[in-house]
DRENGU-848904 format. One record per residue: x, y, z of N, C-alpha, C in turn; residue in one letter. Coordinates in steps of 0.05 Angstrom, whole numbers, plus 5000, padded with zeros to 4 digits. Example, Ala and Ser with C-alpha at 12.3 -4.5 7.8 and 13.67 -1.06 7.14 Angstrom:
REM DRENGU-848904
526448865156524649105156526449345156A
525749555142527349795143525850015157S
END
This chain:
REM DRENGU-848904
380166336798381466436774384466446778X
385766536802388366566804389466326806X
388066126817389065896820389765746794X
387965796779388065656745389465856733X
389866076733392166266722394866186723X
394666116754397965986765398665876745X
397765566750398065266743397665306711X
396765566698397065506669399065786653X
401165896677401766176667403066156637X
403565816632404365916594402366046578X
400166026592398466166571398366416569X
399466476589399066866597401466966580X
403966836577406866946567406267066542X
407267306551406667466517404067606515X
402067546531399167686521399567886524X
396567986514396068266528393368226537X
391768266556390368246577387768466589X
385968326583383268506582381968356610X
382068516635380768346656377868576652X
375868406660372568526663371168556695X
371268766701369568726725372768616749X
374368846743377768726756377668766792X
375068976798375568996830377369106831X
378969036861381769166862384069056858X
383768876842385868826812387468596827X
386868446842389968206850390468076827X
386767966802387667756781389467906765X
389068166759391168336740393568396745X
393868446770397268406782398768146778X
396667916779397867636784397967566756X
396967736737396867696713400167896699X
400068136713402068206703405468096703X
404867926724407667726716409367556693X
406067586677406967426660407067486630X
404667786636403367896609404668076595X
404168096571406068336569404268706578X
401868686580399868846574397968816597X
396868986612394468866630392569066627X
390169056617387769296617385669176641X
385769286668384069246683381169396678X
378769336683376869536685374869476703X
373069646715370869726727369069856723X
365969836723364870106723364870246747X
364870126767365370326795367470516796X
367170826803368470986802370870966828X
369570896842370970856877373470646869X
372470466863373370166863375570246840X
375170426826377370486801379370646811X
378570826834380670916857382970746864X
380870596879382570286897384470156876X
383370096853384069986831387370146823X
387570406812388970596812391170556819X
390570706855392470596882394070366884X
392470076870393969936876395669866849X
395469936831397069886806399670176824X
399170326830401970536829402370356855X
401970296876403170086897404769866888X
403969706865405069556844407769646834X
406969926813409370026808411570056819X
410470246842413270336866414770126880X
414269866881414569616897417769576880X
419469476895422069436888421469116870X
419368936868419468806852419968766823X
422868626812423768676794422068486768X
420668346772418868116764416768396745X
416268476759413368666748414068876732X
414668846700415369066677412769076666X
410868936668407969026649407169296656X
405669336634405169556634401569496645X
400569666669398769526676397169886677X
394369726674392370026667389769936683X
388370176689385170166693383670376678X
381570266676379070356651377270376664X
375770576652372570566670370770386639X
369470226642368270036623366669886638X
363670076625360369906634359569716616X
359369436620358669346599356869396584X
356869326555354869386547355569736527X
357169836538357970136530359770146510X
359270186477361570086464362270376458X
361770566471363070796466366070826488X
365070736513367170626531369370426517X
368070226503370269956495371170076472X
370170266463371770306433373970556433X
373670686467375270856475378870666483X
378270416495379670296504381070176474X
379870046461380569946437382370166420X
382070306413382570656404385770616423X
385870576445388470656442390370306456X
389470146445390869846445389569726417X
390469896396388869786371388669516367X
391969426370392269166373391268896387X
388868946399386668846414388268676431X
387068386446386968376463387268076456X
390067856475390167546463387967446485X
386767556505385167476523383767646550X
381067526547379067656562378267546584X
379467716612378167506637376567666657X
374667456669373167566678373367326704X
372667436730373067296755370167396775X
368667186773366167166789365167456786X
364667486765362967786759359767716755X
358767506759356067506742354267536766X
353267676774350867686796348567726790X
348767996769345768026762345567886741X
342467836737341867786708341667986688X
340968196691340768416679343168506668X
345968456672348368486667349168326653X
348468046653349167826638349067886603X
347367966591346867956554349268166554X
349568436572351368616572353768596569X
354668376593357568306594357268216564X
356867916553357067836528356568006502X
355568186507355668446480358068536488X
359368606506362068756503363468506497X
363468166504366268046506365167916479X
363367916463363467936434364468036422X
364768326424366468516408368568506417X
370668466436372868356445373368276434X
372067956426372667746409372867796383X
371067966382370867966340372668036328X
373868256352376268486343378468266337X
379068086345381067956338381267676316X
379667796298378767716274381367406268X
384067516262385367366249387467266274X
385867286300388267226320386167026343X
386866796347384266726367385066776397X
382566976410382266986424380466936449X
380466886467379366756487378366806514X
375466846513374566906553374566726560X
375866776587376766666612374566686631X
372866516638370766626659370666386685X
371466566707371666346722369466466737X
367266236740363566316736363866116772X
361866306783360966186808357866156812X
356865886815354565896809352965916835X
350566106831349366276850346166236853X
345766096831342566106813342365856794X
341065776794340365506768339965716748X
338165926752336466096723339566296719X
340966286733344066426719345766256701X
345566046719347865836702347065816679X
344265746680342565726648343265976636X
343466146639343066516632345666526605X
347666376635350266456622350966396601X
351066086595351365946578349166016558X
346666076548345166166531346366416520X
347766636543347666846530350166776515X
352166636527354366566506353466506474X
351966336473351466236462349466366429X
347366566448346666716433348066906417X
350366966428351167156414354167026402X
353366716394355666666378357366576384X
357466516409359666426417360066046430X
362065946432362765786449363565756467X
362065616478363065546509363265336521X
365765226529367464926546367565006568X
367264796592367864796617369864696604X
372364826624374364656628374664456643X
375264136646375364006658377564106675X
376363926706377463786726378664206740X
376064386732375564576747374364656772X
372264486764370364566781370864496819X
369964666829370864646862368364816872X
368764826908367064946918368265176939X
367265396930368565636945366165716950X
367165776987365665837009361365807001X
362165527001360265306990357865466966X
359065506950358165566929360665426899X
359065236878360365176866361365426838X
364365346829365565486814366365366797X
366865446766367765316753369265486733X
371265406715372465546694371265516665X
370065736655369965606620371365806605X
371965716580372865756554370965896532X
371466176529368966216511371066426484X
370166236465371666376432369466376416X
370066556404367866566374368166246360X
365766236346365265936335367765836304X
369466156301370966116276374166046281X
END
């Protein structure tokens, strides 16, 4: 994902930035270079610690590059009392949704895509776009993924001339917008 972030940062200029499942945030830092806005989130409470720590590590850093305004959320997918807390105070939703090798379970999978549906919908008259840079782990995932996209309305492109193999497991980038 950072690598395709790099090599495409016109796309980031100006957003504002909904990462899913952010860990301890490097894609959201490496995002804040460019963004105007960064909403990292987790449901791990620990990890939202680490997460935290390293956004004020961020802050305090004499780097003059980094004016975004950069945040962490606690957001389970699937919880739209969580996403509608987040939404509630970035009314102005979100030019893009990324997510970086988050898919493990299946059981999380219809989840993630019910929250990054409503992501999407919210931005009714503005198109917006998940970023999923998907590592494939499972045949019955890869299938998963793409269905659940799909079920719930959405589109989904591999991006060409993504796909690679990290620590021999293949990865790939797709494109996922509402069908309007």
């Amino acid at each position: 994902m950072n690598d395709y972030l790099t090599q495409n940062a016109n796309m980031l200029q100006g957003c504002s930035v909904i990462e899913l499942g952010s860990g301890v945030g490097i894609t959201g830092v490496l995002c804040s270079r460019f963004c105007r806005g960064v909403v990292m989130t987790d449901h791990n409470d620990e990890v939202l610690k680490i997460l935290k720590k390293n956004i004020k590590l961020q802050e305090s850093s004499d780097d003059s590059m980094c004016c975004t305004e950069l945040k962490a959320e606690k957001l389970e997918w699937g919880s739209s009392d969580q996403l509608n807390c987040i939404l509630q105070e970035h009314p102005e939703g979100f030019d893009l949704v990324l997510g970086a090798d988050i898919c493990f379970q299946q059981a999380n999978v219809p989840l993630l895509f019910d929250t990054v549906e409503l992501l999407l919908r919210d931005r009714d008259q503005k198109k917006c776009k998940f970023i999923l840079a998907y590592v494939s782990r499972a045949k019955v995932m890869d299938a998963m993924v793409i269905n659940e996209a799909i079920r719930h309305g959405l589109q989904i492109n591999e991006v060409s001339g993504t796909r690679r193999i990290i620590k021999n497991l293949e990865g790939v980038i797709f494109e996922i917008m509402t069908n309007h």
